[in-house]
N, C-alpha and C positions, 0 to 999 in steps of 0.2 A: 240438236235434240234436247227437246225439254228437261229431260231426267239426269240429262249430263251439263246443267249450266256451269255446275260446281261439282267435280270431281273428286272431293268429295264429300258425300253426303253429310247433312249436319245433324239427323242423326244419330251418328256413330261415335256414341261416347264415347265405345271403348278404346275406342282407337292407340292411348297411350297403353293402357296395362297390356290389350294384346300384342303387343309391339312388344314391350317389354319378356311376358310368357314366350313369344314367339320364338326371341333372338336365346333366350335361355335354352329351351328345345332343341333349335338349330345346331347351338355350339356342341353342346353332345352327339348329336346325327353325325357331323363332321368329326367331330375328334374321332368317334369311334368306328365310322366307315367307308369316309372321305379321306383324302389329303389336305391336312390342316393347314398346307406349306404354300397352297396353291392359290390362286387369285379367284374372286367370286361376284357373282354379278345380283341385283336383285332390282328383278324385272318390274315394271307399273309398281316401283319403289314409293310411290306418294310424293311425300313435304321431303325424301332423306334420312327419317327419322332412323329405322330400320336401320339402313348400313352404317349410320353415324353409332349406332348401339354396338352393331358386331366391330365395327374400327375398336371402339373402345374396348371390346371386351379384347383383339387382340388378332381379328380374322380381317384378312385382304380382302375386303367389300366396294365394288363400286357400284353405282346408281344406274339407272334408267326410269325412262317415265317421259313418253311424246305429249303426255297432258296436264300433268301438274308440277310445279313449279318446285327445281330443288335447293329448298332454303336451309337444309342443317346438313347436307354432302359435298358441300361445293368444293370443287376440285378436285373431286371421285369420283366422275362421271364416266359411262363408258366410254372405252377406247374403242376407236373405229376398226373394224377386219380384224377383230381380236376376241378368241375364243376363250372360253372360263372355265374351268372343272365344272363349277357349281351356278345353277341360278337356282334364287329363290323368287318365289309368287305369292304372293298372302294377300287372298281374297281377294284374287283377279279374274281364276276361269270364270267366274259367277257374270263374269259382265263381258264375257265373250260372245258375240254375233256368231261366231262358225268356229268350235272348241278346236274343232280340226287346226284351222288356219292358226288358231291363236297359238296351238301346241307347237305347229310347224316352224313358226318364228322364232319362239325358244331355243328349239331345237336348234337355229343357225348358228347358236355363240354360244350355249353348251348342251353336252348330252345326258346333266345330270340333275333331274328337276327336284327342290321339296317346295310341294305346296300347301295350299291350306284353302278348303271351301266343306259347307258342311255335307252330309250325305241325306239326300232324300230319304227320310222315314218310310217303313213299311209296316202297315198299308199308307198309300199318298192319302197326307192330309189335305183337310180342303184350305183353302186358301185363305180364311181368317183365325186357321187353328197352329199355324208354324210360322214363328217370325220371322223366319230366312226367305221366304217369299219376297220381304221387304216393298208391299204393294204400296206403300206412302212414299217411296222413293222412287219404286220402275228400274233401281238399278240392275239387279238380278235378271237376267234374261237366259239363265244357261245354269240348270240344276240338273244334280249326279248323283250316280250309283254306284258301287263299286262293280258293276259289272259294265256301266259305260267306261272306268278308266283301264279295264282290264282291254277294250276294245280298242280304244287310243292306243295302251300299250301295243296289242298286239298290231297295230297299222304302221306306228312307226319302229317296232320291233324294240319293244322297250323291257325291262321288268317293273312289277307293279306292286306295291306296298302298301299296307293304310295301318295308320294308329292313329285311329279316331278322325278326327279333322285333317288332321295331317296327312301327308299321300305323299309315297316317290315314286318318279317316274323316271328311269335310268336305268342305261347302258350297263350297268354294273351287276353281279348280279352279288345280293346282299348274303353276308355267310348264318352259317344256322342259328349261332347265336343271336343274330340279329331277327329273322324271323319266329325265333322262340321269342323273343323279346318284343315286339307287335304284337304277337297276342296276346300278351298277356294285360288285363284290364287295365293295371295301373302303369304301363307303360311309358304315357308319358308323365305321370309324377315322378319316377326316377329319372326319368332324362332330365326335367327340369333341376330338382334337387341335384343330379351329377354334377352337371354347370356350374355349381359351384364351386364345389371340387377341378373342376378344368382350368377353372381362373385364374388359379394360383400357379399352374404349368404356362400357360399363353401370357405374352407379353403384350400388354396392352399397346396400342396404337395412338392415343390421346396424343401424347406430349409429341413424337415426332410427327404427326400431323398438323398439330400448332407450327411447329416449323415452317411444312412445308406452306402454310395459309399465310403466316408473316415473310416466306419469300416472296410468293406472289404479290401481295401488296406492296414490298418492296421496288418492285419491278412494273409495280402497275403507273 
C-alpha cells in the first residue's frame, strides 16, 4: 500500500517532542492509578523511542511493532504468551482498517489501554480545514469521537476516559479524584509538570539496562 512505504511518515516532525510530552503524561497516569511495579507494553511503538524514554525515566517498558524496525529498545521486546498491566498506543487507532479488530488485539496482552489520537471537531470540518485528516500522507483511515470510544468501551466492556488527546480504555475503573482531574482543562499540564516530581521517587533503568546490552554482546 502506497501510504505505508514508510511507516512512518516524513512528515511528522513532531515525532521527538511528542514522544517526549507523551512518556512525561504517561509516567503520572501510572504512578497515580496504575501499578508502577508492574511490566508495560507499548504497542506500534515505532523506532523504540517511546519505551527506551519510559526505561530511562524508571517504568518496565517493552516494545512491539510488526512494521517498523526497533533501533533504540533492543532487547525489550515483547515476550511471547505474556500479558502486561499496561499497553500504550500513541497515534495508532488513526491507522486502524477495523478499530474493533485493532482494539481486540490489544486487548490480548493487556486490559489496560492509554492512548493518543486526536478527537474529531464539532461541527466536521471539511477536509482542507483540519490537519489530522493528514490527506498528503493517506495515513489516517479511522477518525473518533468520544462517543465512538465510549462504544468500543462499551463492546469490550471497558471504562472510558478522555483528557484531550489522550484516552483510557481499561478494565479498571478510575477513582473520583482521577475523574475530577480529566476534566479539568488543564489537566494535562499538571500531569506533565507532576512527572517531574515522580522522577526523583522512580529509579531509573538506564545503567542496568546498559548491563543487560553489554551481556548480550558478550555472548553474542
Amino acid at each position: 500500500m502506497e501510504a505505508y512505504q514508510n511507516p512512518i511518515n516524513i512528515s511528522d516532525t513532531g515525532i521527538i517532542v511528542r514522544n517526549y510530552r507523551q512518556s512525561r503524561i504517561t509516567t503520572s497516569l501510572i504512578f497515580l492509578f496504575f501499578n508502577r511495579h508492574e511490566k508495560f507494553i507499548d504497542y506500534a511503538g515505532g523506532y523504540g523511542l517511546f519505551t527506551r524514554m519510559m526505561r530511562d525515566i524508571g517504568l518496565d517498558f517493552y516494545w512491539s511493532d510488526p512494521y517498523t524496525a526497533n533501533l533504540l529498545a533492543k532487547k525489550f521486546e515483547i515476550e511471547p504468551n505474556r500479558r502486561y498491566h499496561l499497553a500504550t498506543s500513541f497515534e495508532s487507532f488513526e491507522h486502524f482498517e477495523d478499530p474493533t479488530e485493532g482494539l481486540g488485539k490489544i486487548l490480548e496482552i493487556a486490559d489496560n489501554i492509554i492512548l493518543s489520537t486526536e478527537l474529531l471537531p464539532s461541527p466536521t470540518p471539511n477536509i482542507s480545514d483540519w490537519w489530522y485528516y493528514g490527506p498528503e500522507h493517506g495515513q489516517h483511515i479511522s477518525i473518533y469521537t468520544q462517543e465512538s470510544f465510549k462504544k468500543l468501551a462499551h463492546k469490550f466492556q471497558l471504562h472510558y476516559y478522555n483528557l484531550d488527546n489522550f484516552h483510557l480504555l481499561t478494565k479498571k475503573k478510575i477513582t473520583i479524584f482521577g475523574r475530577l482531574l480529566f476534566q479539568f482543562k488543564y489537566a494535562k499540564h499538571i500531569l506533565y509538570i507532576l512527572s517531574f516530581f515522580i522522577v526523583w521517587i522512580i529509579k531509573s533503568k538506564t545503567l542496568e539496562d546498559m548491563t543487560v546490552s553489554k551481556s548480550s554482546l558478550q555472548q553474542s
